[in-house]
C-alpha positions in Angstrom: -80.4 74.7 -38.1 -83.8 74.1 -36.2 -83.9 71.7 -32.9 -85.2 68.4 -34.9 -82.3 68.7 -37.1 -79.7 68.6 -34.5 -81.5 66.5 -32.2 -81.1 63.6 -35.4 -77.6 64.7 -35.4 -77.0 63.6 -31.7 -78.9 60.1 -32.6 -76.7 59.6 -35.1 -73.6 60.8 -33.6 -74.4 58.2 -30.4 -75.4 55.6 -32.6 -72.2 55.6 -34.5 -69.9 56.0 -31.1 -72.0 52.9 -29.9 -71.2 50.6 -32.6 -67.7 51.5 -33.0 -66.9 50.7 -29.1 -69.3 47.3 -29.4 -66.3 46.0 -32.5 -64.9 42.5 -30.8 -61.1 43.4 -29.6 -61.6 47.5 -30.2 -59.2 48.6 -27.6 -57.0 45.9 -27.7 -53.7 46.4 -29.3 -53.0 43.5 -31.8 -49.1 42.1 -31.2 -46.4 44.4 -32.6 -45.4 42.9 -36.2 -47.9 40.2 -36.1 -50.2 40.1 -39.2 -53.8 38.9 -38.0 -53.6 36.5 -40.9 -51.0 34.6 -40.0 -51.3 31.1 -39.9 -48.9 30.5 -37.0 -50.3 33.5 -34.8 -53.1 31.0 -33.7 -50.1 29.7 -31.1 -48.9 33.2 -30.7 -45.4 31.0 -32.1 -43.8 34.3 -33.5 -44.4 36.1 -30.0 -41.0 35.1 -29.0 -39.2 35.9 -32.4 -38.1 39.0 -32.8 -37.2 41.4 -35.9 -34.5 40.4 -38.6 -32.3 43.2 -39.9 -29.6 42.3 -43.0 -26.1 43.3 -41.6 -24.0 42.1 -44.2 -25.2 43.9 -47.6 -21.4 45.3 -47.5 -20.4 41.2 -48.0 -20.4 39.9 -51.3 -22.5 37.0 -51.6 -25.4 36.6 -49.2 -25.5 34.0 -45.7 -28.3 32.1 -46.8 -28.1 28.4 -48.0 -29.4 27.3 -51.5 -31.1 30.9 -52.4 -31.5 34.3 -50.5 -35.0 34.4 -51.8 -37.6 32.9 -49.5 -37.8 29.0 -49.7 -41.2 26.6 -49.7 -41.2 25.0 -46.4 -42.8 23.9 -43.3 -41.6 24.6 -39.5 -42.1 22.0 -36.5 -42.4 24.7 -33.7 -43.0 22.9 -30.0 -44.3 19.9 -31.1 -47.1 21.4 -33.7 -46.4 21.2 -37.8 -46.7 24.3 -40.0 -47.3 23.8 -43.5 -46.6 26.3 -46.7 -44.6 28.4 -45.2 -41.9 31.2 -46.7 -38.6 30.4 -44.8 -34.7 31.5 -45.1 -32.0 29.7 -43.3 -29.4 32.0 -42.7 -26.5 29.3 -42.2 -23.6 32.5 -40.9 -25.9 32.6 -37.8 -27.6 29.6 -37.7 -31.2 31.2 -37.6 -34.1 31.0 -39.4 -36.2 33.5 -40.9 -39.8 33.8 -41.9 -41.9 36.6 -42.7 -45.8 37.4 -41.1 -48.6 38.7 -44.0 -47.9 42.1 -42.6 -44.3 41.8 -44.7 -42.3 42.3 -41.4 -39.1 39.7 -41.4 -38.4 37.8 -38.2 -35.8 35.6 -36.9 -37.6 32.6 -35.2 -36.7 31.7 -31.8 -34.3 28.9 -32.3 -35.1 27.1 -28.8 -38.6 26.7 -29.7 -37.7 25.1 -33.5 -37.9 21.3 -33.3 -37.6 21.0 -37.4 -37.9 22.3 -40.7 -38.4 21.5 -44.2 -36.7 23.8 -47.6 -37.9 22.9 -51.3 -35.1 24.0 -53.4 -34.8 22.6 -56.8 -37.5 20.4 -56.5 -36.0 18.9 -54.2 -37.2 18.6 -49.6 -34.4 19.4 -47.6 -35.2 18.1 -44.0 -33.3 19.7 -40.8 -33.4 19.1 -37.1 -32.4 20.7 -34.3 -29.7 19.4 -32.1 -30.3 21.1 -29.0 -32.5 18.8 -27.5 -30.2 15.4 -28.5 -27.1 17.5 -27.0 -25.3 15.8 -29.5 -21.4 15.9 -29.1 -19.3 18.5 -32.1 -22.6 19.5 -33.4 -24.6 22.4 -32.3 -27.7 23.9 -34.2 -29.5 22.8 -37.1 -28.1 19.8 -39.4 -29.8 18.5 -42.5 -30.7 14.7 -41.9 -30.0 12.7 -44.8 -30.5 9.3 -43.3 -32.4 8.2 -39.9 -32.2 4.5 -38.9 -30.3 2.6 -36.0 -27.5 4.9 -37.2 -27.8 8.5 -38.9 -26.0 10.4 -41.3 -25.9 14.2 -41.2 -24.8 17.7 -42.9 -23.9 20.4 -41.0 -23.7 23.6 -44.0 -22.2 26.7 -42.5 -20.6 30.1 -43.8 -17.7 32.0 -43.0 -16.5 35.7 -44.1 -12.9 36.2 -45.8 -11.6 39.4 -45.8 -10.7 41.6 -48.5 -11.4 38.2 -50.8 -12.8 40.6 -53.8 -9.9 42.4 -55.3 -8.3 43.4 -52.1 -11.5 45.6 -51.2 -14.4 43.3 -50.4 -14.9 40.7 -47.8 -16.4 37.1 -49.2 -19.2 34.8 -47.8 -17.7 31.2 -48.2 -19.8 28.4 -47.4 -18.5 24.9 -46.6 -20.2 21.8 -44.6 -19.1 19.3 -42.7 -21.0 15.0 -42.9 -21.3 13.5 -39.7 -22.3 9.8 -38.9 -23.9 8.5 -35.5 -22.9 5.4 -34.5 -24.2 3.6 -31.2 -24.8 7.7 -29.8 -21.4 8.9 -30.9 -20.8 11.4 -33.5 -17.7 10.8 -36.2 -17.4 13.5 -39.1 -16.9 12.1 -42.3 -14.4 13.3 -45.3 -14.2 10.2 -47.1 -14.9 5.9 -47.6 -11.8 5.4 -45.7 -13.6 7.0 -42.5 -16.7 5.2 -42.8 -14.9 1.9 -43.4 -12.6 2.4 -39.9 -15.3 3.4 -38.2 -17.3 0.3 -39.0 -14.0 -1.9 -39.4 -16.6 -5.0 -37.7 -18.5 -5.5 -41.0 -15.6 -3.8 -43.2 -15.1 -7.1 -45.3 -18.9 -7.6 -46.1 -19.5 -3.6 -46.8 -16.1 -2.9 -48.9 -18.6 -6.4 -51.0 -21.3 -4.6 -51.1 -19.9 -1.3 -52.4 -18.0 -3.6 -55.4 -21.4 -5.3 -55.9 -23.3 -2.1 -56.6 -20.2 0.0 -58.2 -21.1 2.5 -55.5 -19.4 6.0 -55.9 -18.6 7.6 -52.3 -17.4 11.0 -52.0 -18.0 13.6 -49.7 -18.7 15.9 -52.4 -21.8 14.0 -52.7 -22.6 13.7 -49.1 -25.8 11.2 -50.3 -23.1 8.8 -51.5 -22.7 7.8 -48.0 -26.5 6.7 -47.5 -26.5 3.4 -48.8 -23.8 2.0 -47.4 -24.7 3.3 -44.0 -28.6 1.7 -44.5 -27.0 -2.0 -45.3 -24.7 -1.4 -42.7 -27.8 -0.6 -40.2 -29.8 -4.2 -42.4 -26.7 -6.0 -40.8 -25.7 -5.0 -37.7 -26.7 -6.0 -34.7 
């Protein structure tokens, strides 16, 4: 190989070196499971979550609510909304889990989680978190079914039973408990009599109004509770 040839060789060689060093960010390591697409690494939100590992696929059943595939939703992380988002809430733990583009699965950090929204069904599921309101026998996230002077929520959870599959497996069983806030103070729910005691003031012109409007209330149906609580709050003073 003559001189010109590998003097163009070393022009081309330092040309290429040049533009590879002159890339924006080239030396900068991007954060570790963080897909550069990700709509909420804009306010480096997932920074502080960290990497989910499923440590129950020995448990029949799964610890997620509604579905243990990923759910529509949105997440209200320090104040800021994020919209179309694939979420899981893992009700055993109380923790939510997301996914970056990347395809890594993280458990969001739960003292950074305002809200968040599920679609299951066709149906938005909205939940709050309770840490900020410190709100006495409920801790975590609660489903809100009704927000007015008074509120009505739904606190789903899981437990495991052992040995519940044919003396061999252990069982996830999921339950929930309703709750109703009344002048800041928090009274769980099981049935009409509850409600009716604990607004015994008004209990002549609500058990009227639940006649009136052949109104079913069970705490199978935790919704059943909604409009009675909303005329109560129309009432009240």
């Amino acid at each position: 190989m003559n001189r010109n040839n590998l003097f163009y060789l070393f022009l081309i060689f330092i040309s290429t070196v040049f533009c590879f060093f002159s890339i924006p960010g080239f030396g900068q390591l991007l954060p570790a499971r963080i897909s550069q697409k990700s709509p909420l690494k804009e306010d480096q939100i997932l920074y502080n979550g960290k990497l989910w590992h499923n440590l129950y696929n020995n448990i029949k059943g799964d610890q997620f609510l509604f579905s243990k595939a990923y759910l529509q939703g949105s997440l209200t992380i320090d104040g800021k909304l994020y919209n179309n988002l694939s979420i899981s809430y893992d009700i055993y733990n109380d923790e939510i889990i997301t996914t970056s583009n990347n395809g890594s699965i993280l458990q969001l950090n739960k003292e950074m989680v305002d809200s968040f929204t599920m679609v299951f069904e066709f149906k938005t599921y909205m939940f709050k978190n309770t840490l900020e309101d410190s709100l006495t026998g409920i801790k975590g996230y609660v489903n809100v079914l009704y927000k007015g002077k008074s509120a009505l929520y739904v606190k789903y959870k899981k437990e495991i039973q052992l040995l519940a599959v044919d003396d061999k497996y252990d069982l996830f069983i999921e339950s929930f408990r309703i709750y109703f806030l009344k002048d800041g103070i928090v009274h769980q729910l099981n049935n009409k009599s509850d409600l009716l005691k604990i607004l015994y003031q008004d209990k002549t012109q609500i058990k009227d109004f639940i006649k009136k409007n052949r109104l079913k209330i069970s705490k199978k149906v935790p919704e059943s509770f909604v409009p009675v609580i909303r005329y109560y709050d129309s009432i009240s003073h």
